[in-house]
C-alpha positions in Angstrom: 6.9 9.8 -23.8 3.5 10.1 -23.9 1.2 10.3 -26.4 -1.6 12.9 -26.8 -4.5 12.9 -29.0 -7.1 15.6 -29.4 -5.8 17.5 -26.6 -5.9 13.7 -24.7 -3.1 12.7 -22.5 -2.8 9.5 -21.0 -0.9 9.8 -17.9 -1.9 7.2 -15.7 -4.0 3.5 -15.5 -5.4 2.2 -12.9 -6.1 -1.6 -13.3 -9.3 -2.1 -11.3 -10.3 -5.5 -10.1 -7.1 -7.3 -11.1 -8.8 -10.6 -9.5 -11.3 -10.3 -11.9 -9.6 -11.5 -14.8 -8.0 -8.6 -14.8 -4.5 -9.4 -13.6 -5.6 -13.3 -12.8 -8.9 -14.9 -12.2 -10.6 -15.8 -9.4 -10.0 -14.5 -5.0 -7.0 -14.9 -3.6 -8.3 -17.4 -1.2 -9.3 -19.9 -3.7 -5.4 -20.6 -4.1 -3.7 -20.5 -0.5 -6.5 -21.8 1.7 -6.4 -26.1 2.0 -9.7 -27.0 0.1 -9.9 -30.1 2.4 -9.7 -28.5 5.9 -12.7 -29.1 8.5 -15.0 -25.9 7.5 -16.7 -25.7 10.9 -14.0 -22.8 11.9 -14.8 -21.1 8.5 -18.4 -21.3 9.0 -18.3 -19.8 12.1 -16.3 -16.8 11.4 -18.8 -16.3 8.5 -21.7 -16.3 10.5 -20.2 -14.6 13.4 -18.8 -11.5 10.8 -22.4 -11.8 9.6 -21.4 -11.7 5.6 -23.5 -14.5 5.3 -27.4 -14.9 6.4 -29.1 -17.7 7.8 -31.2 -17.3 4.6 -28.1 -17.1 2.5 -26.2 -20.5 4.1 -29.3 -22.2 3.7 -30.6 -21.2 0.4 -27.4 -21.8 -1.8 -26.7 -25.1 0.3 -29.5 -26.0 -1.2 -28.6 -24.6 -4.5 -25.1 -26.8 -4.2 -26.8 -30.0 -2.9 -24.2 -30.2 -0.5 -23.2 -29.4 3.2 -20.9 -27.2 4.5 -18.4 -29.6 6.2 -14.9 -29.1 4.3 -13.9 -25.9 3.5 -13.8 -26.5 -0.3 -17.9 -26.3 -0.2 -17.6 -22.9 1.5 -15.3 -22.2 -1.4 -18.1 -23.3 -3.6 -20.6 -21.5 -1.9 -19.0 -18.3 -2.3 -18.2 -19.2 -6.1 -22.3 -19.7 -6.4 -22.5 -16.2 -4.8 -20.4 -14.6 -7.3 -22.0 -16.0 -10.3 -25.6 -17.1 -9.9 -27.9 -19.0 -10.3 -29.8 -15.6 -8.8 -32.0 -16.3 -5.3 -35.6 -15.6 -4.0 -37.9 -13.7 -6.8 -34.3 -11.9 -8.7 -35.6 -11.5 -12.2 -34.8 -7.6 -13.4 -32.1 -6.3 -14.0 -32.0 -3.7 -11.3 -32.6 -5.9 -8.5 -30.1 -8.8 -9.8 -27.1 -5.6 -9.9 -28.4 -4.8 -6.6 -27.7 -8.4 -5.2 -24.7 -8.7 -7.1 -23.3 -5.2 -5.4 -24.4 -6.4 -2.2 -22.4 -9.9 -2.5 -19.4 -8.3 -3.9 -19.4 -6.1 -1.2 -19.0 -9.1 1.3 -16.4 -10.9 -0.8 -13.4 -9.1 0.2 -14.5 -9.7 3.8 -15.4 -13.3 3.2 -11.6 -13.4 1.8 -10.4 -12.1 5.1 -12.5 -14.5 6.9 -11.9 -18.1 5.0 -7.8 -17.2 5.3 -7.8 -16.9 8.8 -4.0 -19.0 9.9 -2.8 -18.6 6.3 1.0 -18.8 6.2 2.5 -15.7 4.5 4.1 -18.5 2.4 1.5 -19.9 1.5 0.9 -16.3 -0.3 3.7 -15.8 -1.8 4.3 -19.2 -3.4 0.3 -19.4 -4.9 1.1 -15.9 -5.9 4.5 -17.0 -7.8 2.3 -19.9 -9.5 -1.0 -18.0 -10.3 -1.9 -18.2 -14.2 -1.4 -14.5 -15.2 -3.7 -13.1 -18.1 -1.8 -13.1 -21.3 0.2 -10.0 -21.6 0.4 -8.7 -18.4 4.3 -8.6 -17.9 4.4 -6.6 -21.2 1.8 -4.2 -21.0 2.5 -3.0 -17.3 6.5 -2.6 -18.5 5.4 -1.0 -21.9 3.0 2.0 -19.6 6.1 2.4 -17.4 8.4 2.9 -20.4 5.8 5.4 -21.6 6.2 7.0 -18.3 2.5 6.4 -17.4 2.2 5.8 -13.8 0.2 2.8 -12.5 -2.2 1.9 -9.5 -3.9 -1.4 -8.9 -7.5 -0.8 -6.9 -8.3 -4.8 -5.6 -10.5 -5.7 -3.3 -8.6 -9.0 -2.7 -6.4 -10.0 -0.2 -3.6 -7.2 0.0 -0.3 -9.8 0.7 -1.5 -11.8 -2.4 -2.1 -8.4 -4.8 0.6 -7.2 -3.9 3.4 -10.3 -4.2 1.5 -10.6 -7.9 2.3 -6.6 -8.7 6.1 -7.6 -6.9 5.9 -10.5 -9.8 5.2 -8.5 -12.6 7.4 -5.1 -11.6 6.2 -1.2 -12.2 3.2 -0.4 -10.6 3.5 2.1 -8.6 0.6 2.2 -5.9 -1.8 -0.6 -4.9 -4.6 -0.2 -2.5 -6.6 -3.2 -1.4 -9.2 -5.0 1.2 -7.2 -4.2 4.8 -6.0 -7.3 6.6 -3.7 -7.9 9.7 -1.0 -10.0 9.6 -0.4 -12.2 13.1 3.4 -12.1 13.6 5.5 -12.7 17.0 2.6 -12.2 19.1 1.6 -9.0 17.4 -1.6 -8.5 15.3 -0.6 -5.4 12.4 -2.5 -4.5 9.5 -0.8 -5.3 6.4 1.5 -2.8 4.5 3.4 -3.2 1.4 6.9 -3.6 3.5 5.5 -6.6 5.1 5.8 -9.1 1.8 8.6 -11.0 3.4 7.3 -11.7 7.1 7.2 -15.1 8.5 3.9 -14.4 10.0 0.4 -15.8 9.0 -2.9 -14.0 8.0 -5.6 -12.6 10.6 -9.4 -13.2 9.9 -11.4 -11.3 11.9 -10.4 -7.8 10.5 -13.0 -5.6 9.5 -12.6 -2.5 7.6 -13.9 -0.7 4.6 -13.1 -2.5 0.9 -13.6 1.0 -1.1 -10.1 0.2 -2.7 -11.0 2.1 -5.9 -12.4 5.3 -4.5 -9.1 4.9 -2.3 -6.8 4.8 -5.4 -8.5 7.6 -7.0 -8.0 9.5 -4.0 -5.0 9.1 -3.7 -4.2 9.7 -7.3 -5.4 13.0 -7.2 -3.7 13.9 -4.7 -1.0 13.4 -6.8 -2.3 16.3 -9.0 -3.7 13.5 -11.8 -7.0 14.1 -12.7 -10.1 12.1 -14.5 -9.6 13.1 -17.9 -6.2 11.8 -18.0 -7.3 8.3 -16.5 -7.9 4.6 -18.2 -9.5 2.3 -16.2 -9.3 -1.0 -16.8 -11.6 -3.3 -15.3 -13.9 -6.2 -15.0 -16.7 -6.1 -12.1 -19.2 -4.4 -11.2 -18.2 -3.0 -7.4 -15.4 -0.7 -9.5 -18.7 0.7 -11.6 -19.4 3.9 -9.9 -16.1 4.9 -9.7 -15.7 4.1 -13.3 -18.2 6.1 -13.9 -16.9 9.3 -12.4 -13.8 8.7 -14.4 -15.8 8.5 -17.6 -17.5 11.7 -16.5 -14.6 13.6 -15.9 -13.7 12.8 -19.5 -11.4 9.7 -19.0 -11.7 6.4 -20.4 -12.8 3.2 -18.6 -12.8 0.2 -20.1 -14.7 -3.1 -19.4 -12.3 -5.8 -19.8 -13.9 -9.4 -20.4 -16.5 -9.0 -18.1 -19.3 -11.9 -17.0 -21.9 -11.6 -19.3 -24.1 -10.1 -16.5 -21.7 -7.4 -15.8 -21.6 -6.6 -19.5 -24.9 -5.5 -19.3 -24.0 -3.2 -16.7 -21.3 -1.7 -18.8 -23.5 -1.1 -21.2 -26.5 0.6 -19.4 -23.2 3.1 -18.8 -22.3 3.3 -22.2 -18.4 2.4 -21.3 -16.7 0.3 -23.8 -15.6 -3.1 -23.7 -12.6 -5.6 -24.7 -14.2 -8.2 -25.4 -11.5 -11.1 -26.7 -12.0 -15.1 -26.6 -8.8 -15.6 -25.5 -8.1 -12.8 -22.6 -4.9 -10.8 -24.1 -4.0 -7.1 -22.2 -1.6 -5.7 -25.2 -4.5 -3.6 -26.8 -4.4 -1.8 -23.3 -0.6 -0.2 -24.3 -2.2 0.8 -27.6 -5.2 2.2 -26.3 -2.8 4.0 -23.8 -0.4 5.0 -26.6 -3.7 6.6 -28.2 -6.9 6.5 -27.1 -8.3 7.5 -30.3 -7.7 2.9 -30.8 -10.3 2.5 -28.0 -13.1 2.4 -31.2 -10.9 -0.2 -32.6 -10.7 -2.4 -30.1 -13.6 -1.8 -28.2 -17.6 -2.7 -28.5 
């Protein structure tokens, strides 16, 4: 059933971001690469894919007061990345979303290229044991009972997204960073049908990360269109396209975002979820009717 309100239909969500706190925190790589490895191969691909500068290695070494040796620190440098401190002469607000676009661009290639030699088990077991955000199970098997179809838009690692969507059950298309998977002697890019191979992960694949535009592509193809959408989401890459959903009438909500992508949200005027413990039931009500998103929402 679903639920209309003022000539409102809700008839499909599309969780953006799910590794931003969204579905769990943190990249995909932060759980199935070995912290303690020799980063020199790391480093290398990094510099060789060119999604880090000389200026950038050296400036938030620096900033960490620590080499680069062990792969945990690369970890660390991209954690830095993600959240500041902000480099060089970043003071407004315009030039610090700039920056932060620009890194968060990278990060789904940076992914790729730390998790170079991963085992596929490796992927599935961190992605049995990742902390999911606090009504997740529930919410995604309350939409499906509603008959809402769902789509996950990550720019993470695809194997990972997707064995967490197989954990959860009932969303019905994902669409994430593009990654090959080395199996047998053969190099192939990653597909859903692929969760189960024995094979390990490739990192030198490069490809576009546009996952959201991708999953709104693809779901109007479908014959869905904006103003039946809610977006759920947490960084600021999935903005834009937010924003054409929120101009086509649908609803796009900001859910627990860094304070600095808050601000972002708001120069937008979407609304946000803001909880202190993360919890993703209001979602099913807001989806139930939308007309709740001024209850929950700032």
């Amino acid at each position: 059933m679903i639920w209309i309100v003022d000539d409102m239909a809700i008839t499909a969500v599309v969780w953006a971001g799910p590794e931003g706190g969204v579905w769990y925190r943190g990249r995909s790589f932060q759980y199935i690469c070995d912290h303690d490895a020799d980063a020199a191969d790391a480093v290398r691909r990094l510099q060789q894919n060119e999604y880090l500068t000389a200026r950038d290695l050296n400036y938030w070494t620096g900033i960490l007061g620590k080499g680069l040796r062990i792969a945990g620190n690369v970890f660390g440098l991209v954690a830095a990345l993600q959240g500041g401190p902000w480099p060089f002469s970043y003071s407004d607000p315009g030039e610090i979303e700039a920056y932060r676009r620009k890194i968060n661009d990278r990060l789904a290639g940076i992914g790729i290229t730390v998790s170079h030699g991963v085992p596929m088990e490796r992927v599935r077991s961190a992605a049995r044991d990742v902390q999911l955000t606090d009504g997740l199970p529930e919410t995604v098997a309350g939409l499906r009972g509603l008959g809402i179809f769902q789509a996950a838009a990550s720019n993470d690692l695809g194997p990972f997204v997707h064995a967490v969507a197989n954990r959860v059950g009932g969303v019905d298309l994902i669409e994430t960073a593009p990654v090959k998977i080395a199996d047998g002697g053969r190099e192939t890019v990653f597909d859903g049908s692929m969760m189960d191979s024995p094979g390990s992960l490739v990192g030198d694949f490069r490809g576009g990360y546009g996952s959201m535009k991708a999953a709104l592509y693809s779901l109007y193809g479908k014959g869905y269109n904006g103003s039946n959408l809610l977006v759920v989401g947490g960084l600021d890459p999935d903005l834009e396209s937010m924003q054409r959903v929120k101009d086509e009438k649908g609803v796009c909500i900001g859910f627990n975002p860094d304070i600095d992508t808050q601000r972002m949200f708001e120069r937008r005027g979407l609304p946000l979820l803001i909880q202190n413990t993360p919890d993703l039931r209001p979602v099913l009500d807001m989806a139930r009717d939308p007309e709740k998103v001024a209850y929950y929402c700032v």
